[in-house]
N, C-alpha and C positions, 0 to 999 in steps of 0.2 A: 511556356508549356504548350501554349496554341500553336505557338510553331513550331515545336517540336513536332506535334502531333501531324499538321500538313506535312512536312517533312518524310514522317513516315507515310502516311497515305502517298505523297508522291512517287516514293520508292516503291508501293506497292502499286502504283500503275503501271511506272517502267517494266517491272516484271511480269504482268498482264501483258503490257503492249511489246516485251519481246519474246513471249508467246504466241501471239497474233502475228508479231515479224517473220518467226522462224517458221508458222504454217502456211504463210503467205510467200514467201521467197520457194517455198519447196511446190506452190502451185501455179507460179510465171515460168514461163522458158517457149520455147519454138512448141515443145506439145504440151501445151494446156489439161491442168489436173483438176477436176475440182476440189474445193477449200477443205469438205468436209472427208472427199476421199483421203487426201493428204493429213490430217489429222487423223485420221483413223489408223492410216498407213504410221503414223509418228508414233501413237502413241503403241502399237503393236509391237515396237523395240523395245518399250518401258517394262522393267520387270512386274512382274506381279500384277499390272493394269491390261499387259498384252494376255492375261486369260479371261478377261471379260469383254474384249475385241475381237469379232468377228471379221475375217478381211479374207476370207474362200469366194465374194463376189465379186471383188473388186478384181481388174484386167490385171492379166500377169505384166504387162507389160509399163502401166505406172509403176507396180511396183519396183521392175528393172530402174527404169525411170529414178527412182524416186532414192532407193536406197544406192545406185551406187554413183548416181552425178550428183542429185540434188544436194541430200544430208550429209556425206560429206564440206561440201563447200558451204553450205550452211553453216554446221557445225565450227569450220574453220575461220568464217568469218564473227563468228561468238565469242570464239577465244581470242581473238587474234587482238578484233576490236576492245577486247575487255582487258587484254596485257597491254594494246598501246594507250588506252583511256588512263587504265588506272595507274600505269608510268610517268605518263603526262602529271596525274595527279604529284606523286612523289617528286618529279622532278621539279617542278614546280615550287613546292612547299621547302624542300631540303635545300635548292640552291635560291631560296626567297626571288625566284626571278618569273614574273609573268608571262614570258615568252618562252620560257624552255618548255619542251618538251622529250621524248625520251633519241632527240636524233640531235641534242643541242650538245653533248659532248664527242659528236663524231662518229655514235655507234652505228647510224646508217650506212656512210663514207668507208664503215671500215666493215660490215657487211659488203658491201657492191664493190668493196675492194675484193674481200676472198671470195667474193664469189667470180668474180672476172676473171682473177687468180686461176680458176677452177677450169673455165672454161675457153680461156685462149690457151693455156697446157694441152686442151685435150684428155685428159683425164677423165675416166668415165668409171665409176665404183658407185656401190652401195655397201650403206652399213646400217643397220638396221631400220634395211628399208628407204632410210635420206642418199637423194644422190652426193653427187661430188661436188656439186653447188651447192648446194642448200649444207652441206658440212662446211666448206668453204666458206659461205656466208655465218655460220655460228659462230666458228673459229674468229673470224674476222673482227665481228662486233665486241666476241668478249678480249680479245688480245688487247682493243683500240679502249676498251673500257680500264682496261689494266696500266696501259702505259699512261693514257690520260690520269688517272689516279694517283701514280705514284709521282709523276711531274709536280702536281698540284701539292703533293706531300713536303717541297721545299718551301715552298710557302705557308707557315701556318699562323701567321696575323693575318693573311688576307685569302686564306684558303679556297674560299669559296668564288671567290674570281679567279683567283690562279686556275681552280678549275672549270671556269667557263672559259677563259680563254687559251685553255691547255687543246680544249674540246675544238674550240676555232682554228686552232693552228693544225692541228692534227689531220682535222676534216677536212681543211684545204690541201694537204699536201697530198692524203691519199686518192683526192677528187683529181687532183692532178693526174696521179698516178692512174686513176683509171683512165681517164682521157687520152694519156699518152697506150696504154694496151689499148685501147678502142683504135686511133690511130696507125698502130702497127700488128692491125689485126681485121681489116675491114670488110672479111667476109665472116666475120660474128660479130658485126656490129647491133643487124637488126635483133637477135639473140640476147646480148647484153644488153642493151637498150631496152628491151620489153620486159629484163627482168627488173633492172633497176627501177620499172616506174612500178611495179608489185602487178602480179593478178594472181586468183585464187581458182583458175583454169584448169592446172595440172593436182588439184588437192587429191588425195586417197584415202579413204578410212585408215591405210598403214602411218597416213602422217600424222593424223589426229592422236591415232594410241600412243603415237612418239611424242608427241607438245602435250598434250592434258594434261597432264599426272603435273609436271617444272611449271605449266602457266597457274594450276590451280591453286598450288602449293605458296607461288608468289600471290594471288590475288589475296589468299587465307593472311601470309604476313602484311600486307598493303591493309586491311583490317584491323589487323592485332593491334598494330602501331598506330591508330590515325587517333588515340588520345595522347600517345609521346608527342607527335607528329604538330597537335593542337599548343602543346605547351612549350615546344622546341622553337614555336614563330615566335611566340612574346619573346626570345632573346635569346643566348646561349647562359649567360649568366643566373636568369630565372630556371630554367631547364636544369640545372645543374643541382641547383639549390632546391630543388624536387625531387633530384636522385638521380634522374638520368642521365648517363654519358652519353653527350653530344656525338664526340667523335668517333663512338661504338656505333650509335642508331643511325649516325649518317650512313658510316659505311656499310650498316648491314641495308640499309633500302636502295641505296644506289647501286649494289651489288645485286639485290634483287630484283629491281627496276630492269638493270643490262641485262641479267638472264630471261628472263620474260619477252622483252624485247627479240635477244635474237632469238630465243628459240619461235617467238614471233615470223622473222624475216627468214627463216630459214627454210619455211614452207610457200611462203608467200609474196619474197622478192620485198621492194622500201613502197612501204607506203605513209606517206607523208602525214602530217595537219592533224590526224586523230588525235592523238596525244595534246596537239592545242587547244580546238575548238572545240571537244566536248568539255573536258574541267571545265573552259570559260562557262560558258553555257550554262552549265550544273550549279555554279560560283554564283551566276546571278539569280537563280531559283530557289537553290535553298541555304544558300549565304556559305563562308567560309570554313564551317568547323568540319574538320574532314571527318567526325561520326558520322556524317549524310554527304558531302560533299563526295566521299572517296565511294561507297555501294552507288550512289548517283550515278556519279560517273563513269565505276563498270559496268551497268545497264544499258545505260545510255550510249555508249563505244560499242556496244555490242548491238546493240537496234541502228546506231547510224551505217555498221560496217556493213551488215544484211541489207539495209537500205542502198547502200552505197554501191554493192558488189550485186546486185537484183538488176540495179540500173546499168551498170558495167556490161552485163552480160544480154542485154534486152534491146538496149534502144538501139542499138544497127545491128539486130537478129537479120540473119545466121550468123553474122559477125562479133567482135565481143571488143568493149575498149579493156584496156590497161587500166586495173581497179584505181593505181595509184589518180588517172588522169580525173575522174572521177570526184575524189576526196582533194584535191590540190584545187579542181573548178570552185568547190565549195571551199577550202582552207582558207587559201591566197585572198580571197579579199577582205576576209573576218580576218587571217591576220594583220593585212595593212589597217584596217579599222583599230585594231590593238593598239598596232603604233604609233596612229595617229594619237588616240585617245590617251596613251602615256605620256603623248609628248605633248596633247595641251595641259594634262594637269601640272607637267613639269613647268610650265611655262606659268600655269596659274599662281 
């Protein structure tokens, strides 16, 4: 009961402190806002609250500022970090595997597939509002989620590997495959390349009204299910014999998972590690039961991405890195730590 109750208290910091993130990301940049101006400015969008906010003093020009660079990319790094945490989460738990995250069956590989797809054609369209890349890129992730799926579907004693390594092979060939268009296309190299590594540069309030609605929707089912979720790890057998069909609730989170995801990449190009190292993270603070583990670490995915994408766009101002390079600085050694750390228990 005591730690239940921590638990909750700590949930309710995360969401204090990605409050504080998201007023604090909207007050860094090349012109400097102050904290309180920018809160005042944030909370002025909020119904109902914006008619006891005064903001006729403040410079028109934060406000330019503020609504149509900052909150946007803001905003898109909330969500974005909150579909690849809470993916990470489900991927994680569904295919019992430590190390998956939501780019462990290929859905990134087949993102940066269509989207290179997209962009060595030439093709240049919009449909509501997503360019021809970023549609490229949704197509991509959910086609590679579909054929990985159904491969795995011949194997059904050992499913669940069948489909991690359905996800392996896949990812490899269409990694190829972009390699080879990069290749025979080397003046969109620098192009594809910046988009593959993700940045949240080009975001538009028109992207956000297009991803909220499919991420919010997935984060509500990543919720619903995380008591199926708790009882589906003690075994399939147990799960069963409690009423749940396994191979229903698998397939509707992994289904969920990939769409959140790409509609994820589809604004913001692959960004790596999130999906890993926040669940871990979350795992060891308020232990495994995905009632707190899974709200944990949407919070937490969404204060590391504003963290993450604050420092992307700041530390070689005027200049900006590649969000992905950012999150990989921090992923890549927490995951080789992972590996280490499974391979001495395995050894113990």
């Amino acid at each position: 009961m005591i730690k239940n109750s921590k638990n909750q208290l700590f949930s309710l910091a995360l969401l204090i402190a990605l409050g504080i993130s998201i007023v604090f990301a909207c007050t860094v940049g090349p012109e400097k806002i102050p904290f309180m101006v920018s809160m005042r400015l944030l909370l002025n969008k909020i119904p109902l609250i914006n008619q006891l906010i005064d903001i006729s003093d403040i410079d028109q020009t934060y406000a330019t500022i503020l609504y149509v660079v900052r909150i946007p990319r803001v905003l898109g790094a909330t969500l974005i970090g909150m579909a690849l945490a809470g993916s990470g989460v489900i991927f994680q738990g569904v295919l019992r595997n430590p190390l998956a995250e939501p780019y462990v069956l290929g859905i990134s590989s087949g993102a940066a597939f269509g989207a290179t797809l997209m962009i060595v054609s030439g093709l240049s369209f919009t449909i509501f509002g997503m360019s021809a890349t970023a549609i490229g890129a949704f197509i991509g992730a959910l086609l590679t989620m579909y054929i990985v799926y159904n491969i795995a579907r011949v194997g059904k004693n050992n499913s669940i590997t069948v489909l991690l390594l359905s996800g392996i092979a896949i990812s490899s060939l269409l990694s190829a495959m972009v390699s080879l268009m990069i290749s025979m296309n080397r003046d969109q190299v620098e192009r594809i390349v910046f988009w593959t590594m993700g940045s949240l540069s080009s975001v538009k309030m028109s992207h956000i009204e297009l991803v909220y609605i499919p991420i919010l929707l997935s984060v509500l089912v990543f919720l619903f299910f995380s008591r199926d979720l708790n009882v589906m790890l003690l075994g399939e057998e147990s799960a069963t014999s409690m009423g749940i069909d396994v191979a229903v609730l698998r397939k509707i989170l992994l289904i969920t998972a990939s769409v959140a995801t790409a509609f994820s990449v589809s604004i913001s190009g692959i960004i790596g590690f999130v999906g890993l190292i926040v669940p871990h993270a979350m795992r060891l603070i308020v232990g495994p039961n995905h009632r707190y583990l899974t709200p944990s670490s949407l919070l937490a995915g969404s204060i590391f991405l504003i963290i993450s994408d604050t420092i992307a766009r700041t530390i070689i101002a005027p200049g900006q890195l590649p969000l992905g390079v950012i999150t990989a600085i921090i992923g890549a050694p927490y995951f080789i730590y992972l590996l280490y750390r499974n391979s001495s228990i395995s050894r113990g």
